[in-house]
C-alpha positions as CSV (number, residue, x, y, z in Angstrom):
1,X,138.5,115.2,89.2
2,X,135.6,112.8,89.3
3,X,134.8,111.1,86.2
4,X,131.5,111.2,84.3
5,X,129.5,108.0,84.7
6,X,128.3,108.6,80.9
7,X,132.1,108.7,79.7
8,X,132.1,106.4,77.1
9,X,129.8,103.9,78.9
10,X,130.6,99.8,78.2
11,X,127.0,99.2,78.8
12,X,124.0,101.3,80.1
13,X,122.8,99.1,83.4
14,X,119.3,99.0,84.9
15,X,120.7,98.4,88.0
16,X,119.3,101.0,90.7
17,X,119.3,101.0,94.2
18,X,118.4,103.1,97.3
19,X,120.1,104.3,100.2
20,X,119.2,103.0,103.5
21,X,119.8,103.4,107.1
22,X,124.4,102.2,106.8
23,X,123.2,100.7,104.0
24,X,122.6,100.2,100.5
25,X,119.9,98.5,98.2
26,X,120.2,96.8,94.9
27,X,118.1,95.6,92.3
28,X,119.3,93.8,89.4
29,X,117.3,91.5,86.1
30,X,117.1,88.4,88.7
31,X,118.3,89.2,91.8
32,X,118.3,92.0,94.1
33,X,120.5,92.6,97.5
34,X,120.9,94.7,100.9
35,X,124.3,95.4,102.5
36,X,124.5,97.2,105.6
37,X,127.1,98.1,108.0
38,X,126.3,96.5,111.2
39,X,126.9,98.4,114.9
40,X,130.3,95.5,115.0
41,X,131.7,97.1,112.5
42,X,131.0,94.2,109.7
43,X,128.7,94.1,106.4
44,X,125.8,92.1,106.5
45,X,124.2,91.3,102.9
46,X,121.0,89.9,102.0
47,X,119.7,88.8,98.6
48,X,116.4,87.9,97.1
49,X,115.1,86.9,93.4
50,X,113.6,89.8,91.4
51,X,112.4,89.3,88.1
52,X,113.3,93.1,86.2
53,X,114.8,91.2,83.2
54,X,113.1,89.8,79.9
55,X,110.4,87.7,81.6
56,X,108.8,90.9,83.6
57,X,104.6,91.4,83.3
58,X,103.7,93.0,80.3
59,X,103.1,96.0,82.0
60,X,105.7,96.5,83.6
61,X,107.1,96.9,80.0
62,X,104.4,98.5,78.6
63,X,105.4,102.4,77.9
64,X,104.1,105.1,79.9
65,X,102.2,102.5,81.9
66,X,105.4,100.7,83.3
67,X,106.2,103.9,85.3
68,X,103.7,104.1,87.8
69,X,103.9,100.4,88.4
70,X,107.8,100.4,88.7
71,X,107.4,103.3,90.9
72,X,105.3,101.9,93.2
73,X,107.1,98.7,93.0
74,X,110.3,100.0,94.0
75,X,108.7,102.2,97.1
76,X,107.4,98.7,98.1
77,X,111.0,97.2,97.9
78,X,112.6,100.5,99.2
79,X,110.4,100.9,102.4
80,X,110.7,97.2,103.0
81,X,114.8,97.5,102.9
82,X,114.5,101.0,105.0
83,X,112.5,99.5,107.9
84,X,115.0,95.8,108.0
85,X,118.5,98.6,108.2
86,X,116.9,100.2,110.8
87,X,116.6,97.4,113.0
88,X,119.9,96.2,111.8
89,X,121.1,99.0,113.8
90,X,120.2,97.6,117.3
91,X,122.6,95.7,119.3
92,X,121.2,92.5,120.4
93,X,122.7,93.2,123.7
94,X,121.1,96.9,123.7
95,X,118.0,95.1,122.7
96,X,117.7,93.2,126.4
97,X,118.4,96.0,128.2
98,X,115.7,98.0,126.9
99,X,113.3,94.9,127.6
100,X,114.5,94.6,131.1
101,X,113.8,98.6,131.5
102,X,110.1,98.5,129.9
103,X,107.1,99.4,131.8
104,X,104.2,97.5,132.0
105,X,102.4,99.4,128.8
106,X,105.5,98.6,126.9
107,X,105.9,95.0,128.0
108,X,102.2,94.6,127.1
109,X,102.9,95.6,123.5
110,X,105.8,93.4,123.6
111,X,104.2,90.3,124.4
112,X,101.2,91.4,122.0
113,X,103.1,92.5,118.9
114,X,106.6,91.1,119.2
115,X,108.6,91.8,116.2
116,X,105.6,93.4,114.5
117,X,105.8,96.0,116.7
118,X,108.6,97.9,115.3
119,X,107.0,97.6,111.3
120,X,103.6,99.1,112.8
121,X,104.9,102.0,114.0
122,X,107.3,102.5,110.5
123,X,103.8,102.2,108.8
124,X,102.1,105.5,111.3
125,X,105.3,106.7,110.9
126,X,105.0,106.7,107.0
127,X,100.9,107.5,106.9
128,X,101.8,110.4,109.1
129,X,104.3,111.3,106.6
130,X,102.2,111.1,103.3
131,X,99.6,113.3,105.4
132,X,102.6,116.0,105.8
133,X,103.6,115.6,102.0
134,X,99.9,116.3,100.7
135,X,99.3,119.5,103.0
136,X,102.8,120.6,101.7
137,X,102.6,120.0,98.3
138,X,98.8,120.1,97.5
139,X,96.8,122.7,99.8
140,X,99.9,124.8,100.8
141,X,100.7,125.4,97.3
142,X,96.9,127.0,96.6
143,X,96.5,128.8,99.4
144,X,99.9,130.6,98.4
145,X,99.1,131.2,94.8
146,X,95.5,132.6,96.2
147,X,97.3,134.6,98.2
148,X,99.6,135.8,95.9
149,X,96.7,136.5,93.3
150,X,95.1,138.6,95.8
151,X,97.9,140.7,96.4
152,X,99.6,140.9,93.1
153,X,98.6,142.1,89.3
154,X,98.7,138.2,88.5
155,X,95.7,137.4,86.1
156,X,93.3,135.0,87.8
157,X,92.3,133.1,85.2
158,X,95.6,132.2,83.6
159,X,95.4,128.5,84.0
160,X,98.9,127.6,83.1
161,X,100.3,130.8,85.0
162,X,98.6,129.1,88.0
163,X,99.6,125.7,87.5
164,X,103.7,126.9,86.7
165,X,103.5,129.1,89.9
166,X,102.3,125.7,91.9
167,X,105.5,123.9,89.9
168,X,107.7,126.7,91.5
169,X,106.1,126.5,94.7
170,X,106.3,122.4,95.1
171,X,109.9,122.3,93.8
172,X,110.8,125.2,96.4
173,X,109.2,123.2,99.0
174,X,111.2,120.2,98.1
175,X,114.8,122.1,97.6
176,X,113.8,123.5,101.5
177,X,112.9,120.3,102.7
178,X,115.8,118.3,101.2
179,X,118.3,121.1,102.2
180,X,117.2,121.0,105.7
181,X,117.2,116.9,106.3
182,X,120.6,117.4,104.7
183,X,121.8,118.8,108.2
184,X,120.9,116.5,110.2
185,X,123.7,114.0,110.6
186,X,121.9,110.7,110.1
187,X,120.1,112.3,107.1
188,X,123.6,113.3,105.7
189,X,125.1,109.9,106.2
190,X,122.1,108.4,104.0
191,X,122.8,110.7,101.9
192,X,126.3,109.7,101.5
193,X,125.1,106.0,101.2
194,X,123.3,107.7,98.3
195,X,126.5,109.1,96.5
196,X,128.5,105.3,97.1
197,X,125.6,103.7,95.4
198,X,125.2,105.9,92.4
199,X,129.9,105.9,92.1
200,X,129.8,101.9,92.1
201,X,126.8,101.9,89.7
202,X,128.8,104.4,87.3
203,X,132.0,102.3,87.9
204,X,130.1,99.1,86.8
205,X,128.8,100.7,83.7
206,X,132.3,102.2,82.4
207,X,133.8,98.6,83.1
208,X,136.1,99.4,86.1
209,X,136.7,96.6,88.4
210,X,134.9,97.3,91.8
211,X,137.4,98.4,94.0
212,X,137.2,101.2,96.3
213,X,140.0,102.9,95.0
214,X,138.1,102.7,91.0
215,X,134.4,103.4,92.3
216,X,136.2,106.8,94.0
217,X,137.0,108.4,90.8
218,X,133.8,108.5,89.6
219,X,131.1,110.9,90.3
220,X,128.3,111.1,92.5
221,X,125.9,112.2,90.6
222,X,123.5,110.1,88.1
223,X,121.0,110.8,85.3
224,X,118.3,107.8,86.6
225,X,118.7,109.1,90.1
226,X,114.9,109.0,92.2
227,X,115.3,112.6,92.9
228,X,115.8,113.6,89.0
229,X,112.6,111.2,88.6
230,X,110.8,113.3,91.4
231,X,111.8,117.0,89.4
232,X,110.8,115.7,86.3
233,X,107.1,114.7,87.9
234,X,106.5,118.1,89.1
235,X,107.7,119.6,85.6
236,X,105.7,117.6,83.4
237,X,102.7,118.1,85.8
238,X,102.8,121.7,85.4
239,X,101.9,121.5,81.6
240,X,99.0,118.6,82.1
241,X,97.5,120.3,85.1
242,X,97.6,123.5,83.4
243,X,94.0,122.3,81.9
244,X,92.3,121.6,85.3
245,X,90.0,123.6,86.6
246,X,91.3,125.9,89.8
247,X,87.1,126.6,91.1
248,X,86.8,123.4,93.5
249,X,89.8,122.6,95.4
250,X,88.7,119.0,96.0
251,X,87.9,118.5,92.4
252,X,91.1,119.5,91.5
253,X,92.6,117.1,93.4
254,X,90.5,114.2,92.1
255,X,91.9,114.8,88.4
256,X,95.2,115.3,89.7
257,X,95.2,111.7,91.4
258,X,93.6,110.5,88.1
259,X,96.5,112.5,86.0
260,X,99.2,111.2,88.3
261,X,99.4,107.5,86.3
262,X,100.2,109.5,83.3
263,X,102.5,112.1,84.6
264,X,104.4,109.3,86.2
265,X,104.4,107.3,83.4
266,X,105.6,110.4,80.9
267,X,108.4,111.4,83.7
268,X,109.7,108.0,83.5
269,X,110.0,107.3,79.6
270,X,111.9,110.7,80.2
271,X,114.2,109.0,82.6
272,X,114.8,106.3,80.8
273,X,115.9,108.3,77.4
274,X,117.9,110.1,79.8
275,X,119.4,107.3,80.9
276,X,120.2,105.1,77.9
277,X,121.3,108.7,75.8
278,X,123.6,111.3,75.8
279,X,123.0,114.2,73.7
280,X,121.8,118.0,73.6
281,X,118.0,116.7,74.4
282,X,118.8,114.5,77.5
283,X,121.2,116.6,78.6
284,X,118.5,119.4,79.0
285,X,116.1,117.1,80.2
286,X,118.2,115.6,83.4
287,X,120.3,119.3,84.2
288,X,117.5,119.9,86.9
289,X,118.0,116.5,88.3
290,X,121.4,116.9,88.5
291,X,121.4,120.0,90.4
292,X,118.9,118.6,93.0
293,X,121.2,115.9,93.7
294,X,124.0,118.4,95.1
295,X,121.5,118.6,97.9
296,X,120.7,114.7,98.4
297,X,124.0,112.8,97.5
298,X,127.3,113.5,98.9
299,X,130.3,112.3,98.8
300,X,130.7,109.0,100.6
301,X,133.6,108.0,102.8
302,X,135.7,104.6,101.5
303,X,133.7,102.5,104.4
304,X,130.2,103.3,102.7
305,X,132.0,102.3,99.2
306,X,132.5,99.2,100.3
307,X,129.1,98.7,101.7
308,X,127.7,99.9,98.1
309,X,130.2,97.1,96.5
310,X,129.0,94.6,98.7
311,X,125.3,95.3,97.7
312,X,125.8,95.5,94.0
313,X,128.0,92.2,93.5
314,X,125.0,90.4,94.1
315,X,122.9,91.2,91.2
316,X,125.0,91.7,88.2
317,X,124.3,89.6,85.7
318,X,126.5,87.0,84.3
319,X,126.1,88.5,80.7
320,X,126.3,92.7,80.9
321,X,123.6,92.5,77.9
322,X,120.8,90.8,80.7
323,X,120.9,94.0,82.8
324,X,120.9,96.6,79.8
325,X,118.9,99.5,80.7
């Protein structure tokens, strides 16, 4: 049976990382590292400074206004890391074939972008993306509950009704969408990458050595996951949108984008008690979390462990007590 990675902890890390494309990401107090399994079959690691220790901006250690910038900080870091695995994951060799086979619109954006070419088209990739997310999760979600209104003995103008249907409407959204990506078999493999980062991370902090065989025990699951980070947002924003008005759609919107600082920086101090505590409280507090993540961390195979090891060596500190959470 898999151990729990808050089972009598040696020290409570603030080491996090991301999955990437047969890969994983790391961030440590000063440095931060990539490991991915190339198509030969070996582990290629990179590492960069980071400065997440004592000597960070003020606010990024400012409460409830360190969320939102650590947030977008690590979206930075994680896109950047996504797009360099992904190319990581073409052959040199299947690289010149594919030049010799372009045609002349292709060559042209060749010679014209070069290795640029590749990061542009993450970035539509990405603005296309963001376009998807807010029909989903902002004008899908009224139009239901109008609908629903309409056709049910729901009162109207129950603000916090309203804003707790929306919650329940967002968070089924994202339990379909995450259950579906799980399917697909690259998804799923990130997704295992996923569950090898948060094992060695849990390893690290009970004081196992990193070996495959140690990081295996443990379990997959973690309270300062991203995806218990993302649950907690859409909770907490069902009690602070509950005072918007529901009349103008578009002026809705503009106080939630104004709101969004502070609901990101309230779901974060969350994560962090969560993080650094175990008791009745935090345990409540991160359940959700934890059940999302049966849908977007699996279990990894022995091969991703070792990539996860490889990525996580990197940044630990010399003194446990420099990476403290």
């Amino acid at each position: 049976m898999a151990k729990q990675p808050r089972e009598n902890p040696k020290h409570m890390t603030k080491i996090g990382g991301q999955a990437l494309i047969e890969g994983v990401m790391m961030k440590g107090a000063d440095t931060g590292a990539m490991a991915c399994r190339l198509p030969n079959g070996e582990i290629d690691v990179e590492t960069w400074k980071e400065n997440n220790g004592k000597n960070m901006p003020w606010y990024r250690k400012c409460p409830f206004l360190r969320g939102s910038f650590n947030f977008v900080l690590s979206m930075k870091d994680g896109y950047r890391c996504l797009t360099k695995s992904a190319e990581k994951q073409v052959p040199e060799d299947e690289d010149e074939e594919d030049t010799e086979e372009m045609n002349r619109f292709e060559k042209w954006l060749d010679e014209k972008l070069g290795d640029k070419l590749f990061g542009i088209i993450m970035s539509i990739g990405m603005v296309v993306g963001i376009a998807v997310a807010i029909g989903l999760f902002v004008f899908l979600p009224k139009f239901l509950i109008g609908q629903l209104i309409s056709h049910t003995a729901i009162p109207d103008n129950s603000r916090f009704v309203r804003s707790l249907l929306e919650g329940i409407i967002k968070i089924a959204i994202f339990l379909g969408y995450m259950a579906c990506t799980g399917m697909m078999k690259d998804i799923r493999r990130t997704y295992e990458y996923h569950g090898a980062e948060h094992k060695t991370i849990a390893c690290y902090e009970a004081g196992d050595p990193l070996t495959v065989e140690n990081v295996r025990k443990y379990t997959r699951f973690h309270p300062r996951c991203g995806t218990s980070f993302l649950i907690l947002v859409v909770i907490v924003s069902v009690f602070l949108y509950s005072v918007l008005p529901w009349g103008s759609i578009g002026l809705r919107v503009l106080f939630k984008l104004l709101l969004l600082p502070l609901v990101m920086g309230i779901s974060y101090e969350l994560l962090k008690w969560c993080g650094r505590s175990d008791n009745i409280a935090t345990r409540i507090i991160r359940q959700p979390g934890i059940w999302v993540q049966h849908l977007t961390v699996f279990e990894p195979d022995d091969s991703m462990i070792e990539v996860a090891i490889a990525a996580v060596t990197p940044v630990l500190p010399e003194d446990p007590e420099d990476g403290r959470w």
